[in-house]
Backbone as CSV, one residue per row, in Angstrom:
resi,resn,N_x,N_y,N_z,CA_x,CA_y,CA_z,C_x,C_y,C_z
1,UNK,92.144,101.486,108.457,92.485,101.896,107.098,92.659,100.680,106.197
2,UNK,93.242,99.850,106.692,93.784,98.466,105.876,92.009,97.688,106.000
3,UNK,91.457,97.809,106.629,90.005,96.917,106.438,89.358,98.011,105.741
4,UNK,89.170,99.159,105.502,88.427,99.888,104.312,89.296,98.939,102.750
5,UNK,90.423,98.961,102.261,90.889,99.070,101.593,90.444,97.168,101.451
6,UNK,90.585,96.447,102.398,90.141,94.968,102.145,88.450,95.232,101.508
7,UNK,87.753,95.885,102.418,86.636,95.953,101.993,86.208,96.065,101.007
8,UNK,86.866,97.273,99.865,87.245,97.870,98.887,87.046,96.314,97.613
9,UNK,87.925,95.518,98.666,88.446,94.497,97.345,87.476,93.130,97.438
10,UNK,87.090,92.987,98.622,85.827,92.286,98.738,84.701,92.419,97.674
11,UNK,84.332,94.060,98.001,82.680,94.006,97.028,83.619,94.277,95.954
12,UNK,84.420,94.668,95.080,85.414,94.853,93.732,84.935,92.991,92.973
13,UNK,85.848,92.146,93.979,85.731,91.082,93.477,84.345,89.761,93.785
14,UNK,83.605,90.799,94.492,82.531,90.103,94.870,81.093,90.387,93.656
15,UNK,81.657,91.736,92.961,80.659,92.343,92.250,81.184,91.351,90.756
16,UNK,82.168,91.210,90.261,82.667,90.624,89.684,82.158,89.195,89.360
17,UNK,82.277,88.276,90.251,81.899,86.876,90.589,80.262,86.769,90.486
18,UNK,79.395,87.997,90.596,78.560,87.618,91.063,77.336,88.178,89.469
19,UNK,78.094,89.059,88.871,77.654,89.658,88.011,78.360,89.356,86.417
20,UNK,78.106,88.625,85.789,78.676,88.358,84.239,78.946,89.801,83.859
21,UNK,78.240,90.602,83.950,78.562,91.299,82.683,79.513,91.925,83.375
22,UNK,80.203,92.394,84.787,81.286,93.066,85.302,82.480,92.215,84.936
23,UNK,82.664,90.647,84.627,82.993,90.590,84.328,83.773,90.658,83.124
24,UNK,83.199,91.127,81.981,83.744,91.406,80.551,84.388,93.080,80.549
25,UNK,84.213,93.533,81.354,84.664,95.193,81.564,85.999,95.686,82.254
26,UNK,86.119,96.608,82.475,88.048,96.563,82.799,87.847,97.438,83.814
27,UNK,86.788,98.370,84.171,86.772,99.413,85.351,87.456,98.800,86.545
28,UNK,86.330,97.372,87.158,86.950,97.005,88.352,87.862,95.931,88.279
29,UNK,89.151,95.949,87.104,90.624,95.293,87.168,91.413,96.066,87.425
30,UNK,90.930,97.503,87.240,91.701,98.626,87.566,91.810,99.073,88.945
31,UNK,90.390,99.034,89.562,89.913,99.204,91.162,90.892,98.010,92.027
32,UNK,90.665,97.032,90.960,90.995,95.777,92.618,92.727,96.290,92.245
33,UNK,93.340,96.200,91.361,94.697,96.389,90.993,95.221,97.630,92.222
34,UNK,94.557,98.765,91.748,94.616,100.231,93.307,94.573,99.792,94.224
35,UNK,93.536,99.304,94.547,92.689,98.891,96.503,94.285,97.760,96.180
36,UNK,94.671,97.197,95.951,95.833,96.159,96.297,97.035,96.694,96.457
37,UNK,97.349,97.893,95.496,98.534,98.941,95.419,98.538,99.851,96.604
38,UNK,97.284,100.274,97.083,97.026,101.335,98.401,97.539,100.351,99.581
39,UNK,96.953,99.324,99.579,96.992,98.269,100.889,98.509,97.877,100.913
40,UNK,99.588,97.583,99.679,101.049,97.852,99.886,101.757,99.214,100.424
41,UNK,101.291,100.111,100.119,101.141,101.064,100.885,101.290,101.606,101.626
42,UNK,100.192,100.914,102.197,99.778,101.369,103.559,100.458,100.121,105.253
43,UNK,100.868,99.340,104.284,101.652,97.665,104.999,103.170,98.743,105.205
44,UNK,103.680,98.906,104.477,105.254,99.334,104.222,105.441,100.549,104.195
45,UNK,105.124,101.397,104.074,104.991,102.744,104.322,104.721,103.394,105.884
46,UNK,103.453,103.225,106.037,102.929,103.725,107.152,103.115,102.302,108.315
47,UNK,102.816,100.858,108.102,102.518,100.579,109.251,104.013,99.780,109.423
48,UNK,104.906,99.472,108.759,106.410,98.719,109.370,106.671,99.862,109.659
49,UNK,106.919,101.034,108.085,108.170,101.949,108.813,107.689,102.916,109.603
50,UNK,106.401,103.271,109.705,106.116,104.347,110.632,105.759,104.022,111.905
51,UNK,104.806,103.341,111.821,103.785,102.518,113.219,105.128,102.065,113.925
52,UNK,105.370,100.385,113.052,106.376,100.007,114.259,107.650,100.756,114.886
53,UNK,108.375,101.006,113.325,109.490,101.739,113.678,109.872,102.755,114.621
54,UNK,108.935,103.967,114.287,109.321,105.160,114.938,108.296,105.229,116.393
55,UNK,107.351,104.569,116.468,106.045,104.423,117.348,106.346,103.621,118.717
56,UNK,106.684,102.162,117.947,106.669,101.191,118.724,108.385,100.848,119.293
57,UNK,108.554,100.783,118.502,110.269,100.900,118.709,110.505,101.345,119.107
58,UNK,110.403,102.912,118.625,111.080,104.255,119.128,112.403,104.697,118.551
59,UNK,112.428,104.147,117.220,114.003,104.409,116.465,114.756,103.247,117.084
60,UNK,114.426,102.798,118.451,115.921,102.345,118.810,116.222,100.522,118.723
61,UNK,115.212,100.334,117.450,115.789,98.773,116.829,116.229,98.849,115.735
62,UNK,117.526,98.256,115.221,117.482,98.347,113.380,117.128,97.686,112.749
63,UNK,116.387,98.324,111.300,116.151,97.107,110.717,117.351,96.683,110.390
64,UNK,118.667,96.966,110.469,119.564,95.902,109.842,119.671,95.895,108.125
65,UNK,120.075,94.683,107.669,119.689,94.254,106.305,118.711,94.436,105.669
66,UNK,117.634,94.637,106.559,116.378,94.514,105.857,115.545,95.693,105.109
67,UNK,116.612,96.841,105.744,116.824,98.411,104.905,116.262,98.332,103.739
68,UNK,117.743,97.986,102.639,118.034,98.341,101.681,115.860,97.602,100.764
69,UNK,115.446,96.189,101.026,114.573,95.674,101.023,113.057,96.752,101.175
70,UNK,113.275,97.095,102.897,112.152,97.826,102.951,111.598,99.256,102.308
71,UNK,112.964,99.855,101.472,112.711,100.855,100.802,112.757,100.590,99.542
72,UNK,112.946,99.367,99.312,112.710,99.923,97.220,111.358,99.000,97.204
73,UNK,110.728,98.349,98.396,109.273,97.717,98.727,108.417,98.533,98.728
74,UNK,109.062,100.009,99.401,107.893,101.213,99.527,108.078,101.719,98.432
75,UNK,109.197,102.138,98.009,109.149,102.672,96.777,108.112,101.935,95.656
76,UNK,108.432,100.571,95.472,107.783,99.595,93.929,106.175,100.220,94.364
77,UNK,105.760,99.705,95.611,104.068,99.835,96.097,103.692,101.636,95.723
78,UNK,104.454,102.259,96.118,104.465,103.961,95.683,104.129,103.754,94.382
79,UNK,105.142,103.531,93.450,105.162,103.776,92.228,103.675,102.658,91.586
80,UNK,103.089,101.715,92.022,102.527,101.089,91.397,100.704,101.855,91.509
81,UNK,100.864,102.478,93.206,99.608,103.237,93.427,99.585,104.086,92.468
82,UNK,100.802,104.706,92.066,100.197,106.039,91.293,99.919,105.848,90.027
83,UNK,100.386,104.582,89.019,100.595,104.349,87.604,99.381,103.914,87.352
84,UNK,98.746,102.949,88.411,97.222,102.487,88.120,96.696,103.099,87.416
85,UNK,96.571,104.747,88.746,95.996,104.998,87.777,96.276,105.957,86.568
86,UNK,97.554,106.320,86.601,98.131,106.507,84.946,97.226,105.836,83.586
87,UNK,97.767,104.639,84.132,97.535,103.560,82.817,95.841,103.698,83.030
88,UNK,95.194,103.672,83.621,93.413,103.644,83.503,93.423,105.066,83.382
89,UNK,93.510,106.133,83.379,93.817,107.133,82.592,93.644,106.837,80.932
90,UNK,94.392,106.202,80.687,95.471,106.244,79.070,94.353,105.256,78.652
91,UNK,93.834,104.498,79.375,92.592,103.735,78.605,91.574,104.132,78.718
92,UNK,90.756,104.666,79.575,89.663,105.488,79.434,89.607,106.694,78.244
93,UNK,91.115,107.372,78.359,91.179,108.378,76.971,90.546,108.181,75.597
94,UNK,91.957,106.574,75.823,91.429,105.894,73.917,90.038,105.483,73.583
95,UNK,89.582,104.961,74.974,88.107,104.382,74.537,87.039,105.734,74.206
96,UNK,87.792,107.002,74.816,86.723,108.294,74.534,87.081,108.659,72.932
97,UNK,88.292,109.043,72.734,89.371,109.577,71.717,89.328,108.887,70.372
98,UNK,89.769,107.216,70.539,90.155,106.471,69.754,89.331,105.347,70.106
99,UNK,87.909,105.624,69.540,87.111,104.334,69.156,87.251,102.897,68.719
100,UNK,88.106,103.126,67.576,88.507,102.457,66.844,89.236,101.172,67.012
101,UNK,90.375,101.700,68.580,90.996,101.032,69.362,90.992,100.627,70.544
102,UNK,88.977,100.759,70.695,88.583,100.529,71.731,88.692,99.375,72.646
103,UNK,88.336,98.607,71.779,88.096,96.789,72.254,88.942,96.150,72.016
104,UNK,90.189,96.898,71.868,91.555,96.162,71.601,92.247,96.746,72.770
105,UNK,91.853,97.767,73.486,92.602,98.193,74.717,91.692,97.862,75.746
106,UNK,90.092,98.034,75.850,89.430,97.868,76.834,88.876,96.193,76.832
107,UNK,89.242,95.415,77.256,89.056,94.151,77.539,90.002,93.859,78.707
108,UNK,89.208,92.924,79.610,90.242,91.869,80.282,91.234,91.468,80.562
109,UNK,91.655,90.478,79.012,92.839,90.445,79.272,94.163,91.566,78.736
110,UNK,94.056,92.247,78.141,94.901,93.269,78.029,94.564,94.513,79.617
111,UNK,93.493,94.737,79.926,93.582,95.130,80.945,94.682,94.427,82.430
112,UNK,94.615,92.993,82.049,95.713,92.293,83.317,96.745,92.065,82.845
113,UNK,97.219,92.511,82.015,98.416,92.364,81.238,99.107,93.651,81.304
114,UNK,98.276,94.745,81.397,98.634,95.814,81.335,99.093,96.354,83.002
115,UNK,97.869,95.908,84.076,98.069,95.689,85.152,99.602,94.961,85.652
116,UNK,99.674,93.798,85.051,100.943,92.927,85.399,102.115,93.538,85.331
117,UNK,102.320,94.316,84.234,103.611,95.189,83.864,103.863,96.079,84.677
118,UNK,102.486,96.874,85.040,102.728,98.480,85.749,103.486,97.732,86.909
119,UNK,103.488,96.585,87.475,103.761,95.889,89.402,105.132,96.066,88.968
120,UNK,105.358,94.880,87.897,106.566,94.679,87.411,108.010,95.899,87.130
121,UNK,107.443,96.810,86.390,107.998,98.110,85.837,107.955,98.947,87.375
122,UNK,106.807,99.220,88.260,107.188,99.791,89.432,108.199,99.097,90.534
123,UNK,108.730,97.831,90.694,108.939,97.324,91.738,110.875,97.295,90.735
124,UNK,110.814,97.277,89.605,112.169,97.176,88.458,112.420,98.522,88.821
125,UNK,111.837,99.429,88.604,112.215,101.041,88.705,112.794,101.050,90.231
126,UNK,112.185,100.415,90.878,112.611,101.033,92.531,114.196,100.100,92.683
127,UNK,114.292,99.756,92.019,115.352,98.757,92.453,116.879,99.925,92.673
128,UNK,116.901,100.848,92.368,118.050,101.811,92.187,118.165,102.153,93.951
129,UNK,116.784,102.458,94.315,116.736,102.521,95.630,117.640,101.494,96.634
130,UNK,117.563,100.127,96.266,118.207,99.073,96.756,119.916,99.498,97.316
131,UNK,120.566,99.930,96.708,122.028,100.089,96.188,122.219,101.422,96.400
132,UNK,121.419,102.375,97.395,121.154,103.486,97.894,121.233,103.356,99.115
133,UNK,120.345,102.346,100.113,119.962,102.917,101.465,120.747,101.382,102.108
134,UNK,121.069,102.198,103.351,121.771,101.556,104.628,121.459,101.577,105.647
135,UNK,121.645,100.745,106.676,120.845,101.129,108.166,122.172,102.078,108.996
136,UNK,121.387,103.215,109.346,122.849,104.230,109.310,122.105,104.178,111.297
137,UNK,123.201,104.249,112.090,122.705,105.171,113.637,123.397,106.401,114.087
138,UNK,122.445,107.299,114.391,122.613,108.302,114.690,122.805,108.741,116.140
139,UNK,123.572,109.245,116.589,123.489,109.685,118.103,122.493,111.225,118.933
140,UNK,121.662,110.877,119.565,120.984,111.598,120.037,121.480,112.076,121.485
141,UNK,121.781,112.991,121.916,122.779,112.958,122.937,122.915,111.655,123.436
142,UNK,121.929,111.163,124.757,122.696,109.559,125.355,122.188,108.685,124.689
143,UNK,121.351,108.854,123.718,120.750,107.424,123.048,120.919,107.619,121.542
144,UNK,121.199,106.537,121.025,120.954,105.851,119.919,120.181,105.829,119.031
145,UNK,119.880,106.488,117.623,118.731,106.198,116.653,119.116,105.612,115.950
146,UNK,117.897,104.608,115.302,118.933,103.694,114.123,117.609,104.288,112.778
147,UNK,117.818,104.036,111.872,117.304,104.810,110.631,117.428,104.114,109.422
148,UNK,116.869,104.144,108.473,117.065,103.797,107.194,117.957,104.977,106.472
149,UNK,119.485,105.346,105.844,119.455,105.956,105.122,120.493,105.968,104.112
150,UNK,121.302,107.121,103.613,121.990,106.910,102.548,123.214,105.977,102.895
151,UNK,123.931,105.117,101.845,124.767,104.807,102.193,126.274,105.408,102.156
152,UNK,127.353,105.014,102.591,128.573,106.587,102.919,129.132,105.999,101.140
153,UNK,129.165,107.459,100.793,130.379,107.649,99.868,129.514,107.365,98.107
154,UNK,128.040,107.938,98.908,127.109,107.344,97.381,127.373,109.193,97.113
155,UNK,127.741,108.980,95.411,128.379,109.832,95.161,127.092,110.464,94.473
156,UNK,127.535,111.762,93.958,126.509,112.930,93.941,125.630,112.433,92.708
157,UNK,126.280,112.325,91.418,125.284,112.164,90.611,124.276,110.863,90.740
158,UNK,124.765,110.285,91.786,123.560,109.173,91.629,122.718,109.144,92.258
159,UNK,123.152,110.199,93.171,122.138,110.729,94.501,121.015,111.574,93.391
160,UNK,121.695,112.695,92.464,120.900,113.764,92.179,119.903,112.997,91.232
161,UNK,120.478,111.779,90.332,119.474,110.994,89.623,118.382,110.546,90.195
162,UNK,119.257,109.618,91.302,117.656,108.843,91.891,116.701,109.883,92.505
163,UNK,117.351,110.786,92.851,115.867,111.898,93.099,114.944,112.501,92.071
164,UNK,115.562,113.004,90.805,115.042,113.469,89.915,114.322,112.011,89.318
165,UNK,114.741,111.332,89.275,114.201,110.213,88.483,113.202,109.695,89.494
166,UNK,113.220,109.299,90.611,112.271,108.731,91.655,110.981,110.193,91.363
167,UNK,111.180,111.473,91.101,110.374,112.119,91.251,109.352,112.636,89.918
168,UNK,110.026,112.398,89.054,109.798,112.229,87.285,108.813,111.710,87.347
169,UNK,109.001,109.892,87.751,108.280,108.764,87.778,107.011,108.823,88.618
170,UNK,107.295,109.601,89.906,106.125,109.483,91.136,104.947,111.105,90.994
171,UNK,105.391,112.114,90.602,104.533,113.236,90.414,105.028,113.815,89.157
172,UNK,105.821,114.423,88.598,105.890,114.993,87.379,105.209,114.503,86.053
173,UNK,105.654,112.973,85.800,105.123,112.657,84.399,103.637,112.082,84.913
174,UNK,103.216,111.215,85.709,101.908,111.473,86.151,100.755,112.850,86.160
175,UNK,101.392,113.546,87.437,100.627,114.762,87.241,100.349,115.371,85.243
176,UNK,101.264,115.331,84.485,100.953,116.087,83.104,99.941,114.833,82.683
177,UNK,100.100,113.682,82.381,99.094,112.586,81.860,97.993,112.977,82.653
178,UNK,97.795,112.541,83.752,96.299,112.683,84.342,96.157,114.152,84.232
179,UNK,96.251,114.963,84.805,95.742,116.768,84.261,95.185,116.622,82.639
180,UNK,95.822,116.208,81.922,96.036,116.705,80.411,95.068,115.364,79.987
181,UNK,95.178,114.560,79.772,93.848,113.567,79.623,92.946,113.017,80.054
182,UNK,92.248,113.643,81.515,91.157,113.839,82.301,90.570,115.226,81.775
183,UNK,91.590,115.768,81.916,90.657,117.336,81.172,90.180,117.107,79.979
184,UNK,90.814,116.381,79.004,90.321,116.636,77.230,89.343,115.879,77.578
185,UNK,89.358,114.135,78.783,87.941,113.430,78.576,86.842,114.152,79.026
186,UNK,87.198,115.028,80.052,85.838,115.883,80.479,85.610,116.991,79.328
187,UNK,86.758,117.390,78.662,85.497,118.358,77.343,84.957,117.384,76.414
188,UNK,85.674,116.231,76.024,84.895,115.071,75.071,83.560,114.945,75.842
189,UNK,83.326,114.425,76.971,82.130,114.266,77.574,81.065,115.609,77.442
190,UNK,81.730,116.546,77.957,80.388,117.879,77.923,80.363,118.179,76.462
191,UNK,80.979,117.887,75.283,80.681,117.928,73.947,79.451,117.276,73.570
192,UNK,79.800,115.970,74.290,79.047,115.027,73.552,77.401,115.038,74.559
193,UNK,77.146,115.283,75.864,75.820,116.416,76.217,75.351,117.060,75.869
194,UNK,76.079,117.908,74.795,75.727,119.352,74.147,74.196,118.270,72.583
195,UNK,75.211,117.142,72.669,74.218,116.477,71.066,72.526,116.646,71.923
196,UNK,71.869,116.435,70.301,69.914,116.591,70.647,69.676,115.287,71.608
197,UNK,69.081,115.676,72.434,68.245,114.208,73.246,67.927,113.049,72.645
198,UNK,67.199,112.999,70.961,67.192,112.225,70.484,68.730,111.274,70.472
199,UNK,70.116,111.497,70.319,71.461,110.704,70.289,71.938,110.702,71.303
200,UNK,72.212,109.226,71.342,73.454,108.786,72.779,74.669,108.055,71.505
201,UNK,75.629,108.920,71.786,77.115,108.880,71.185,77.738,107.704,71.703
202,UNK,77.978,106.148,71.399,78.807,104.918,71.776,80.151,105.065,71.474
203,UNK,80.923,104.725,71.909,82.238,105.167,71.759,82.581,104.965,70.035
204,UNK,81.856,104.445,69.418,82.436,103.599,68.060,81.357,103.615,67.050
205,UNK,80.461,104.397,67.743,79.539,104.486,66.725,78.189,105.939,67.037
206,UNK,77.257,106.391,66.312,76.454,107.283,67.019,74.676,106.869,66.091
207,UNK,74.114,106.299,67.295,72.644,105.649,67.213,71.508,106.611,67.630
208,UNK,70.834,106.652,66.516,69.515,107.007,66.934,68.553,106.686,67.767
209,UNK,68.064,107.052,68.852,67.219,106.467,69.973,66.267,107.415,70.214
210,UNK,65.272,106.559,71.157,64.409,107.646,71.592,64.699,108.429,72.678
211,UNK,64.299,109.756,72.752,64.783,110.576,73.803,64.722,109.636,75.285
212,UNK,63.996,109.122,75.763,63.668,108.403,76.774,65.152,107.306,77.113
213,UNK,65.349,106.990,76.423,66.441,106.110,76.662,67.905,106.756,76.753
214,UNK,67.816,108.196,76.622,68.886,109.001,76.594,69.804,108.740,78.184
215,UNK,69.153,109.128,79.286,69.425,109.412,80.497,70.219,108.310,80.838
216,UNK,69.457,107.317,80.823,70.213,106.083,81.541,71.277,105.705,80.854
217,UNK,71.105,105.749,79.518,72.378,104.741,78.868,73.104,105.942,79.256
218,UNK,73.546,107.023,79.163,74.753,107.878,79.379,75.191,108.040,80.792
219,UNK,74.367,107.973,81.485,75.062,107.708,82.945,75.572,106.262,83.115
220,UNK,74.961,105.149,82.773,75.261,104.532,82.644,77.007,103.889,81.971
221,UNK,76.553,104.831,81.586,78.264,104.100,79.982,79.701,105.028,80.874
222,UNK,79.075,106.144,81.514,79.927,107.000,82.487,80.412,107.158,83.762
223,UNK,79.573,106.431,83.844,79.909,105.860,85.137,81.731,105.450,85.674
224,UNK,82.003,104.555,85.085,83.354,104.575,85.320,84.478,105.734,85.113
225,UNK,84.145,106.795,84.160,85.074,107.790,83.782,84.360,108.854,84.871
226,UNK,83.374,108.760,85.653,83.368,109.745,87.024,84.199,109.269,87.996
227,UNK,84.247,107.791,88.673,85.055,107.059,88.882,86.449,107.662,88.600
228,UNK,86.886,107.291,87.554,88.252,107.960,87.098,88.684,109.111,87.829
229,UNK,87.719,109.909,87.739,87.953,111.294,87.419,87.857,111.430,89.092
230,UNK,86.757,111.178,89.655,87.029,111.459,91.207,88.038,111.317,91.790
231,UNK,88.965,110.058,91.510,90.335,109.775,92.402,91.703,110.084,91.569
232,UNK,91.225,110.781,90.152,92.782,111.350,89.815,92.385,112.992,90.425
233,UNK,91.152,113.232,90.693,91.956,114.458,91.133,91.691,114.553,92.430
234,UNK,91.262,113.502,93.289,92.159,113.191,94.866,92.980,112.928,94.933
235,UNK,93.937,112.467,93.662,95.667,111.776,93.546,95.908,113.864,93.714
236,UNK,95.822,114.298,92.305,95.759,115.603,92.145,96.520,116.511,93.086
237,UNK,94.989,116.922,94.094,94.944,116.919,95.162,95.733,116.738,96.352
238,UNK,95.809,116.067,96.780,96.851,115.518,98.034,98.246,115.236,97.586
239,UNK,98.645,115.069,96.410,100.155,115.185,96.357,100.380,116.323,95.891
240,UNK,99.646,117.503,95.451,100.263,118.208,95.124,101.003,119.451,96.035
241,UNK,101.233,119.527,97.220,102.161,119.525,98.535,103.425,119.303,98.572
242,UNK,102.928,117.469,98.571,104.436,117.009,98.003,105.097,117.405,96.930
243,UNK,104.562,117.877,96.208,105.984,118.074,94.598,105.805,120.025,95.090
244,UNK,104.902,120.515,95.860,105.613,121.715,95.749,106.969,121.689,97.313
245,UNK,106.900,121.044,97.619,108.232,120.616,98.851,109.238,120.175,97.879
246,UNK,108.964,119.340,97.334,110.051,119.170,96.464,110.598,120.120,95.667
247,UNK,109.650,120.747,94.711,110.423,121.762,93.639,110.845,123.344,94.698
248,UNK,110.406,122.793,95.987,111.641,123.815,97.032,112.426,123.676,96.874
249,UNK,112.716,122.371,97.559,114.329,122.026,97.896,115.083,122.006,96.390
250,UNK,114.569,121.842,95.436,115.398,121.129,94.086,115.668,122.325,93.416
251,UNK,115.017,123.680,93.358,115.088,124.568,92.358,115.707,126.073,93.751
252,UNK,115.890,125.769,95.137,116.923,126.531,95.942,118.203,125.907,96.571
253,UNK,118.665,126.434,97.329,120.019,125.792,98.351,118.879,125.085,99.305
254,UNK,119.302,123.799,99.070,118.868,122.782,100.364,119.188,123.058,101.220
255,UNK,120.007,123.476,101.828,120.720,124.126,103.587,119.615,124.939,103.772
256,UNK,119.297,125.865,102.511,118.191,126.971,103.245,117.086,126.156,104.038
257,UNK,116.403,124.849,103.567,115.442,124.933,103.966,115.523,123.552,105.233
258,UNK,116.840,123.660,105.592,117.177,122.801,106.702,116.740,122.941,107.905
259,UNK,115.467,123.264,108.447,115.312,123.795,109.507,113.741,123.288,109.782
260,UNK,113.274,123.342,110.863,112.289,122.690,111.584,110.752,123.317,110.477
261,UNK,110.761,124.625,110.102,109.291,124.498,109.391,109.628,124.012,108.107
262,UNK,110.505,123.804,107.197,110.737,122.928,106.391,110.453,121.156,106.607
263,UNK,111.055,120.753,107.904,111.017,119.127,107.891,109.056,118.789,108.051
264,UNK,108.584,119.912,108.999,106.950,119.918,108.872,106.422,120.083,107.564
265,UNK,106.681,121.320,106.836,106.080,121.250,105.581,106.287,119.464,104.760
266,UNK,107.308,119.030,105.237,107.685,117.687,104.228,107.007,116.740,104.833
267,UNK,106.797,116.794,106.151,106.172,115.434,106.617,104.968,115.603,106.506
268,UNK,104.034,116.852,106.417,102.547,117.261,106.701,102.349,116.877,104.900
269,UNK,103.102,117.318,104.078,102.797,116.786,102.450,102.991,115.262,102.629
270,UNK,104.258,114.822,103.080,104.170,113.084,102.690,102.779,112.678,103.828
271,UNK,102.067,113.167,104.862,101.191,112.015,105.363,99.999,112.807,104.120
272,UNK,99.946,113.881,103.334,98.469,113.759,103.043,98.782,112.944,101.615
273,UNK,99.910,112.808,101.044,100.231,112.203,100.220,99.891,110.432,100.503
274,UNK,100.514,109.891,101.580,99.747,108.580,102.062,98.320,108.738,102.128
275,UNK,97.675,109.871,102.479,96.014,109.751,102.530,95.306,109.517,101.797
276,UNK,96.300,109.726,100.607,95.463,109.099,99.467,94.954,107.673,99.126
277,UNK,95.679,107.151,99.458,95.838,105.356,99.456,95.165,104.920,100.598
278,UNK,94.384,105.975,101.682,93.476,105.542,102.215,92.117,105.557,102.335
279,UNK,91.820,106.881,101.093,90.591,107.304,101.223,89.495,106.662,100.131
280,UNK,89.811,106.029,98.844,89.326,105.593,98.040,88.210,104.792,97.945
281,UNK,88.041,104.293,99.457,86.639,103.373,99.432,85.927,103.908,99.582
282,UNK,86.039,105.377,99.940,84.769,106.794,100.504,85.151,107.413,98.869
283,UNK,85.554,107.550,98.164,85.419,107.893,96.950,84.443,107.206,96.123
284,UNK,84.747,105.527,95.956,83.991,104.807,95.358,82.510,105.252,95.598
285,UNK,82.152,105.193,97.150,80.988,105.364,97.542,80.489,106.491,97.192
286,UNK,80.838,107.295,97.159,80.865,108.874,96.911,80.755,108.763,95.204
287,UNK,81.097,108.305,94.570,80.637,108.387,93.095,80.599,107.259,92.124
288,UNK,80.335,106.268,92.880,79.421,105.093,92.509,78.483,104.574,93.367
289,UNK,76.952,104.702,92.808,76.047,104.354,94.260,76.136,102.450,93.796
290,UNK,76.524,102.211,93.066,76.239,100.453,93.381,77.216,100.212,93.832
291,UNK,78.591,100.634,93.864,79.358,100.654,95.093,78.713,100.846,96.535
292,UNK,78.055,102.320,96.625,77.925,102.527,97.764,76.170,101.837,98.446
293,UNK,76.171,101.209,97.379,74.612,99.821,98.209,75.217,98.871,98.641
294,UNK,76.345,98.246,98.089,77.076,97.159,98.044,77.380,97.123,99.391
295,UNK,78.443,98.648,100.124,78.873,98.842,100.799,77.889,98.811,101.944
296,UNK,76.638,99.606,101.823,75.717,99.810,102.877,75.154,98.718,103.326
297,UNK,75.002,97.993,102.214,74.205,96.038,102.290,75.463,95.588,103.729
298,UNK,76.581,95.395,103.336,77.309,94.787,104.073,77.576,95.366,105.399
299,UNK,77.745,96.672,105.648,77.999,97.089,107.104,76.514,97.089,107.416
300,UNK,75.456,97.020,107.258,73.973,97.122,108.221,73.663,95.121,107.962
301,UNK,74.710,94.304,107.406,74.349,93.140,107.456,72.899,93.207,106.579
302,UNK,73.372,93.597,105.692,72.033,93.074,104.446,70.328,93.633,105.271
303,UNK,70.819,94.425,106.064,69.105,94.983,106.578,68.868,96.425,106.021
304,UNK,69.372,96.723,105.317,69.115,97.456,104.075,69.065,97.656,102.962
């Protein structure tokens, strides 16, 4: 999983280096920014706390100190996978929407600037987590579990915040942005199909051409907003499990759902919820073919 996601960032920054004009464009600052957010991820999430911890360990080492650390680490990397692509969302919109303010949002360096903040603002947000979790052990009849969890005497409202707020931040205000401005870009797009063959519509302007030149420049110029659109609604998709587990427990009596097909429903949503952050290099390929030559060049060793 972690060498798809390297791979990912290989041809990202290999296409980059190798091609001027990828460089002046913001699609793949957004890609390598994800493939880097998935691969935190997938480090702290799945392979310390799951692999070693519960796998290799077996519960029965603590992390100790290193608790309070390893969860607002998963948390910042959580929150930064999902904002990516928030924020490339919110710029793909304007460049459909708001012409005007095209080349003042879609460039470079406001693209890594914009990038820089989301790390920053996700890893600042998780910090509440910090001042939350403890290495707590639990007794299993003759043995010992040791665990990451609350610490004693964390009192209710800050418990009920950091959940509502950890969950605001991670599926609620996400899910409405991406739903709600992926949909308007896909009716802007089939609007602008509907024009005569003779016009291809530029974000900032609308040129007369010959029908012939129609095809390419519009797949072309769209390319990245299929892109978009493929992995917000594999985000979509696979978390949406998780927030209906959640708006269980949050909108009944939590005791009710204390019981063994509840803890499955939660763990079977959080791993397809991680699946997301693993599947994206089969997305790319899947709806970018110069991605997926790039990709094919390199695993057959350039004999294709």
């Amino acid at each position: 999983i972690l060498a798809a996601n390297a791979l990912t960032l290989y041809i990202l920054i290999r296409r980059r280096r190798q091609r001027p004009s990828e460089a002046k464009t913001t699609p793949g600052l957004y890609l390598i920014a994800l493939a880097v957010a998935d691969s935190l991820v997938l480090i702290f999430i799945v392979f310390i706390e799951t692999v070693v911890h519960f796998v290799i360990l077996d519960r029965r080492v603590s992390f100790g100190g290193f608790c309070p650390f390893l969860i607002t680490l998963d948390y910042g990397a959580h929150n930064a996978s999902i904002w990516i692509i928030v924020v490339y969302t919110v710029e793909r919109f304007i460049g459909v929407y708001l012409p005007i303010w095209k080349y003042k949002v879609s460039n470079p360096r406001t693209a890594k600037l914009t990038i820089a903040g989301v790390y920053v603002c996700s890893y600042v947000l998780a910090l509440p987590h910090f001042f939350a979790e403890a290495p707590t052990a639990v007794q299993d009849g003759n043995m010992t579990i040791y665990r990451c969890g609350e610490v004693e005497n964390l009192s209710a409202d800050y418990r009920l915040g950091l959940i509502w707020g950890q969950s605001a931040l991670s599926y609620l205000i996400p899910y409405l942005v991406i739903i709600v401005f992926n949909g308007m870009i896909i009716y802007k797009l089939r609007n602008m199909r509907k024009i005569g063959p003779g016009i291809v519509r530029q974000m900032s302007e609308v040129t007369a051409t010959a029908a012939s030149t129609q095809k390419p420049a519009t797949r072309s110029k769209n390319k990245p907003v299929v892109v978009l659109i493929t992995i917000s609604a594999m985000f979509v998709l696979l978390w949406f499990p998780r927030l209906v587990t959640f708006l269980m427990a949050r909108t009944n009596n939590v005791d009710r759902f204390d019981d063994f097909s509840y803890r499955v429903a939660l763990e079977v949503s959080s791993m397809l919820g991680v699946l997301n952050s693993a599947i994206n290099v089969f997305l790319y390929a899947y709806a970018d073919s110069r991605f997926r030559n790039d990709l094919v060049s390199i695993l057959t060793c350039g004999r294709r």
